[in-house]
C-alpha positions in Angstrom: -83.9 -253.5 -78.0 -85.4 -250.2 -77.5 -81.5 -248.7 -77.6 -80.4 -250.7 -80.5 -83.7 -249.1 -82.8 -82.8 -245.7 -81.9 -79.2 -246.5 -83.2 -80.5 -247.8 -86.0 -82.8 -244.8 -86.8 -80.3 -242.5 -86.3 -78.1 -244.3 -88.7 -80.6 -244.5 -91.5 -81.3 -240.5 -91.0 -77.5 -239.8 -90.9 -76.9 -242.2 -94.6 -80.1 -241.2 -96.7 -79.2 -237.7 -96.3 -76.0 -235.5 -97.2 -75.2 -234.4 -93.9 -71.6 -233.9 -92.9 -71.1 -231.5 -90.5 -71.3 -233.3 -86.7 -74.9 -232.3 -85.1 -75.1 -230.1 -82.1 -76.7 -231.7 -78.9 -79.6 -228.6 -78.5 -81.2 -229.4 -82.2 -84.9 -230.3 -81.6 -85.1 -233.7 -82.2 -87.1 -236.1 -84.4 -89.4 -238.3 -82.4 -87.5 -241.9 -82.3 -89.7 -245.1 -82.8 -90.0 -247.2 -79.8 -91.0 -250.9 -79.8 -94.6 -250.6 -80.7 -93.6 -247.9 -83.8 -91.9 -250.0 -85.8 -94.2 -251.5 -88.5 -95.2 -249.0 -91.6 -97.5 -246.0 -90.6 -98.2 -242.9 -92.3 -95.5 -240.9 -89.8 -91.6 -239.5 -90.0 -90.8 -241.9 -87.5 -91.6 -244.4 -90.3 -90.9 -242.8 -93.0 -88.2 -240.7 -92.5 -86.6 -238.1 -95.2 -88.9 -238.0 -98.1 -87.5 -237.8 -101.9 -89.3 -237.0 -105.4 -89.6 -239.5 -108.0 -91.3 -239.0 -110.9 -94.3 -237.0 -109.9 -94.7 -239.3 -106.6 -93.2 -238.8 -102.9 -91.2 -242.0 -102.0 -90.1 -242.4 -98.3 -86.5 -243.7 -97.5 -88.0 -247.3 -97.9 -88.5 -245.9 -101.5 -92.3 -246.7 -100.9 -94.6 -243.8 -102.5 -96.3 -242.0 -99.5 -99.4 -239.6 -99.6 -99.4 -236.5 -97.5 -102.7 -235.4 -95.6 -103.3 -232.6 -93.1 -104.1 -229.0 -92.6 -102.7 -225.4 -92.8 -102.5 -223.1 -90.1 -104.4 -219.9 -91.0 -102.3 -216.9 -91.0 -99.7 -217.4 -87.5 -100.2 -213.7 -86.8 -103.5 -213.7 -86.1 -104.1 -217.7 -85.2 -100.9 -218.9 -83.8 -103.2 -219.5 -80.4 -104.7 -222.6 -82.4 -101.5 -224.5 -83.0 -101.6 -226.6 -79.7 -100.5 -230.0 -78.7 -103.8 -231.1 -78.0 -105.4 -230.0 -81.2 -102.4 -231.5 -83.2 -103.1 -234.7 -81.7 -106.6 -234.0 -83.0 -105.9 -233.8 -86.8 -103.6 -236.6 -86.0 -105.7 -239.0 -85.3 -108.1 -238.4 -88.3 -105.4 -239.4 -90.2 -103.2 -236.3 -90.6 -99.7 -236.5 -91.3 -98.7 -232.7 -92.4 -99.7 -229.6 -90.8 -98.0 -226.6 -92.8 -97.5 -223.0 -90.8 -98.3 -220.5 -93.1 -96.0 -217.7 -92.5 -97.1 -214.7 -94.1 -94.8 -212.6 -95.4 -96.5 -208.7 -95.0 -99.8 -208.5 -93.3 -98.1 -208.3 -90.1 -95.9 -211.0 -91.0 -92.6 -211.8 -90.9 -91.1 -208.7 -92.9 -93.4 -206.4 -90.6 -92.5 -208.7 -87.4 -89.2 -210.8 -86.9 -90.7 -211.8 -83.7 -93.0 -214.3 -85.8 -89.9 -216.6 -86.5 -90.2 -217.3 -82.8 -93.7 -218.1 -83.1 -92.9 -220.6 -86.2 -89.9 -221.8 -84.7 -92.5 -222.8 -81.6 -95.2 -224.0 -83.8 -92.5 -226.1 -86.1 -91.7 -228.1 -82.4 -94.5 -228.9 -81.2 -95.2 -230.9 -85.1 -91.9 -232.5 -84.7 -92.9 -233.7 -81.0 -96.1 -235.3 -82.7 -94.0 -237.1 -85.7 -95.8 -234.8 -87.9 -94.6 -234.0 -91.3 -94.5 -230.1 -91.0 -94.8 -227.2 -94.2 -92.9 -224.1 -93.8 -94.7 -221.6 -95.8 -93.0 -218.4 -96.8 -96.6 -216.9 -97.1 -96.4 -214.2 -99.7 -99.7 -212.7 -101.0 -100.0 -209.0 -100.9 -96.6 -208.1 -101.7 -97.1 -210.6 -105.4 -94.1 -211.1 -106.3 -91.4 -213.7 -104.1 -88.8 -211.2 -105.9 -89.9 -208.1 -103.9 -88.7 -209.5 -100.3 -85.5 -211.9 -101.9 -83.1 -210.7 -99.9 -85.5 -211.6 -96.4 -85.9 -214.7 -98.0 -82.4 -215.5 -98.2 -81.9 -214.2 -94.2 -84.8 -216.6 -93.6 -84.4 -219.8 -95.2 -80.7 -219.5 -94.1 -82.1 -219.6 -90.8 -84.2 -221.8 -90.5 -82.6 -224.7 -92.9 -79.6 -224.1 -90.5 -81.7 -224.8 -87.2 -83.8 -227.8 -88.9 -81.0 -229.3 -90.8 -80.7 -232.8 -89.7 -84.6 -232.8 -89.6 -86.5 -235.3 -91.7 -89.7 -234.0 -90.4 -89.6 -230.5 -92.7 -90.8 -229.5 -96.2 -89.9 -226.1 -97.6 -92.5 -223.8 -99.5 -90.8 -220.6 -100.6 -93.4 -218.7 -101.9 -97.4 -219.6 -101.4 -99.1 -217.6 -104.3 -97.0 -215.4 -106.5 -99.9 -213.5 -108.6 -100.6 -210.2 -110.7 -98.3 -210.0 -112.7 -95.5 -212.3 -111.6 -94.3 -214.7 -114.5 -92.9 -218.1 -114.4 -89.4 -216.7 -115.3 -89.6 -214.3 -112.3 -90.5 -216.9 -109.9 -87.6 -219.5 -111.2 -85.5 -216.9 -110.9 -86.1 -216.6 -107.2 -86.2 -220.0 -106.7 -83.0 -220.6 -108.3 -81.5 -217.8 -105.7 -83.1 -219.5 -102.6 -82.7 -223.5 -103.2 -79.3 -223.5 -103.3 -79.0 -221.8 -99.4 -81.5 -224.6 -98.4 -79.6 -227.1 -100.3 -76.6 -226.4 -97.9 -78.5 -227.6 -95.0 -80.7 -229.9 -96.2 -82.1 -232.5 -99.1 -85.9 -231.7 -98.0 -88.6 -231.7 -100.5 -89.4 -227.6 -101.6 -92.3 -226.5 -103.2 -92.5 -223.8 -105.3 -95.4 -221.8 -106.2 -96.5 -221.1 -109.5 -98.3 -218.4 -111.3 -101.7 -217.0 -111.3 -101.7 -217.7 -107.1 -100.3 -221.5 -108.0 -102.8 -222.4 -110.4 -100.5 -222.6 -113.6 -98.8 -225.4 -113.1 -98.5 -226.3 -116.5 -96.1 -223.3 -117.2 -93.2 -225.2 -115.5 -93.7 -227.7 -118.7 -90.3 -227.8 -120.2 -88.9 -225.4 -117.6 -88.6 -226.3 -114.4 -86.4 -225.2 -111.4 -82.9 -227.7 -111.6 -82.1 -228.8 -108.7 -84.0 -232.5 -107.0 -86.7 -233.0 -105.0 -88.4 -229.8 -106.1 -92.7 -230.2 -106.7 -95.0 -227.7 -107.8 -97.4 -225.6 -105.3 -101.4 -226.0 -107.2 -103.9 -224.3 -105.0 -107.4 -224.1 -105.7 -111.1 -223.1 -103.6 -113.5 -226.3 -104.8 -116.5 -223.3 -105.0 -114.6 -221.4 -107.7 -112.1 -223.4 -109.4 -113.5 -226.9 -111.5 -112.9 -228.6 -114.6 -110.7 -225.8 -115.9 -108.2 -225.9 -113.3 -107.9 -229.7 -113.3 -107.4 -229.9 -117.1 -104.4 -227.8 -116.1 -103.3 -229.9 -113.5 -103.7 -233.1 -115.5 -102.1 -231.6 -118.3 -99.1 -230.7 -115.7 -99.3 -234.1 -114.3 -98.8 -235.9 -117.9 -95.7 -234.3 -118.3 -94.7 -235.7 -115.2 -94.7 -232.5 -113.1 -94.9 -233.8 -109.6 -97.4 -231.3 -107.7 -98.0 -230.9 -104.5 -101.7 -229.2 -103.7 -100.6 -227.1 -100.5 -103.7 -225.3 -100.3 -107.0 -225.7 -101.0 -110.2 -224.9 -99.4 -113.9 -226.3 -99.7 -115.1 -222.5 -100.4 -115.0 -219.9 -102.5 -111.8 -218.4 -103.5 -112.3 -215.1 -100.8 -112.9 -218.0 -98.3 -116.5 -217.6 -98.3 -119.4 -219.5 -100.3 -120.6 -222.5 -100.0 -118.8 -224.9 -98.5 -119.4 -226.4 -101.9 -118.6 -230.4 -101.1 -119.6 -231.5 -104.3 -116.7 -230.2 -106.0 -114.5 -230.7 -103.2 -115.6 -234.2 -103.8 -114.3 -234.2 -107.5 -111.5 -232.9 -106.5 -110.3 -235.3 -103.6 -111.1 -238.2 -106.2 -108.9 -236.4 -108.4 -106.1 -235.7 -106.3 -106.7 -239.8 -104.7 -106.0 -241.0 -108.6 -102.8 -239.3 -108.9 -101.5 -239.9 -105.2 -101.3 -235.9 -104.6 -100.2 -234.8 -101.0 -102.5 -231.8 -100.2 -103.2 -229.8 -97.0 -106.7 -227.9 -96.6 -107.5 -225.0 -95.7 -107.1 -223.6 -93.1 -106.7 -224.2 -89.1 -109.1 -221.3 -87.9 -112.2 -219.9 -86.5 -112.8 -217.3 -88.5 -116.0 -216.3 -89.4 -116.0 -217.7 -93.2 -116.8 -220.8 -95.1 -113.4 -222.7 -95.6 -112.4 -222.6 -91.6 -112.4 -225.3 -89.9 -113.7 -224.3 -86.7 -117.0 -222.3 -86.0 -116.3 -218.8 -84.9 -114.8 -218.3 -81.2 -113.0 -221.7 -80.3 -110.1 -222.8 -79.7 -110.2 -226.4 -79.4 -111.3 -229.0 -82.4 -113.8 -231.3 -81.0 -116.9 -232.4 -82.9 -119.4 -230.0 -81.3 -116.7 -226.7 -82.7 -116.1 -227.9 -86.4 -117.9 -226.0 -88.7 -119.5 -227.8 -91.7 -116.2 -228.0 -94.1 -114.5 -228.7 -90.6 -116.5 -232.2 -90.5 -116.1 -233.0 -94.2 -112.4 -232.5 -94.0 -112.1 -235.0 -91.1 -114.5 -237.6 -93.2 -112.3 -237.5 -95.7 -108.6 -237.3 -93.6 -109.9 -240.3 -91.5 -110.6 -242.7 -94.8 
């Protein structure tokens, strides 16, 4: 029996996606139900490659799936976090996403190749745990995705190569385009970097939007053209409110299908409050819609939106901070 599902699951991988070219044996693989895994659950092993319809995220049974889960904090300075054991932890709260934010400069990846290592490790150890896992091409002091293209193209290449038969993987190619980076600029990229993924795989990819994703409703009439593309909205529940969800909604009505890959209980600077109030607003707004959203961030830094109290390492009860306990009330609904 146990031989005949993983036939069958490799089959329904190898037909819902556009894979031709014959897979090498030292690919990392997807975790493979067993006989206990084979009723619906919230995990890849379930629901295998994702697609966008509409504004929703169907799985390959075309049922509409929610993502949940958490960010890493920067991998540069809180890679040590990402562990088996703490994955496991998010997991069972209810977690099926973790993204890996990437960052770009800031000791990043165009300061540091050796961080594609780190990613490439971090991006495993999900996949062992049936996790749903973000790839964020973490842009934020450099503005505009424009200004590193040409790494971009290096990366994606890359890693869409290594990962291509991989259900488990989601694309974000650039977190927070902001200053003075338009719509146009970042389309532009995106049109540029989609089609090298495209090669390798059918994944969903998020792209950010202006204003450090917050004007979603500028893709209205003009998005990217390619499918199974959503839109990156981030927002801090301390500083953004009614404003930013008329946005969103307004986004949402023309059926833009968003994707809320950041967003932290805090202030904007990651300090302030936790302000749980809003945050409360906000998960009841993102629950209407059936938005997939990741908080942040994995970390124990000392500020409001981490989710660990400062100097720890593993997520138990006694080391989450206070937005670390609302986040697993709310991931374990």
């Amino acid at each position: 029996m146990k031989k005949m599902m993983i036939m069958l699951f490799c089959l329904l991988i190898l037909t819902g996606c556009s894979y031709t070219i014959e897979k090498p044996e030292d690919l990392p693989q997807p975790k493979v139900p067993d006989d206990t895994e084979t009723t619906k659950s919230n995990y890849v092993s379930y629901n295998g490659p994702l697609k966008v319809r509409g504004k929703d995220i169907l799985n390959q049974y075309n049922e509409k799936i929610q993502l949940k889960g958490i960010s890493s904090h920067g991998l540069q300075w809180f890679d040590y976090l990402i562990t088996d054991e703490n994955i496991k932890t998010m997991k069972s709260w209810g977690a099926n996403v973790i993204r890996l934010a990437m960052y770009t400069k800031e000791g990043g990846y165009i300061d540091n190749r050796a961080m594609y290592d780190t990613l490439v490790k971090d991006i495993d150890l999900a996949l062992a745990n049936d996790m749903y896992v973000i790839i964020d091409w973490h842009i934020l002091s450099d503005n505009n995705p424009n200004n590193h293209k040409e790494e971009a193209k290096e990366f994606f290449n890359n890693i869409s190569t290594k990962y291509r038969y991989i259900p488990n993987i989601i694309y974000e190619i650039c977190n927070e385009p902001n200053v003075s980076t338009s719509w146009d600029d970042i389309k532009n990229y995106a049109n540029e970097i989609v089609p090298i993924i495209r090669k390798n795989s059918n994944s969903i990819i998020i792209v950010g939007t202006p204003n450090y994703s917050q004007d979603v409703d500028s893709v209205i009439g003009n998005r990217v053209g390619f499918e199974n593309i959503m839109y990156a909205l981030h927002f801090y529940a301390g500083t953004h409110k009614d404003d930013l969800r008329a946005k969103a909604k307004k986004a949402l009505d023309d059926n833009v299908p968003i994707f809320v890959s950041e967003w932290g209980t805090s202030n904007a600077d990651g300090n302030g409050g936790p302000d749980l109030n809003e945050s409360n607003k906000w998960i009841d707004f993102i629950n209407q819609y059936n938005l997939s959203y990741v908080n942040w961030s994995l970390a124990d830094k000392d500020e409001k939106s981490a989710l660990l109290l400062p100097n720890n390492t593993k997520i138990s009860d006694d080391t989450l901070s206070e937005s670390g306990k609302y986040i697993k009330s709310i991931l374990s609904k």
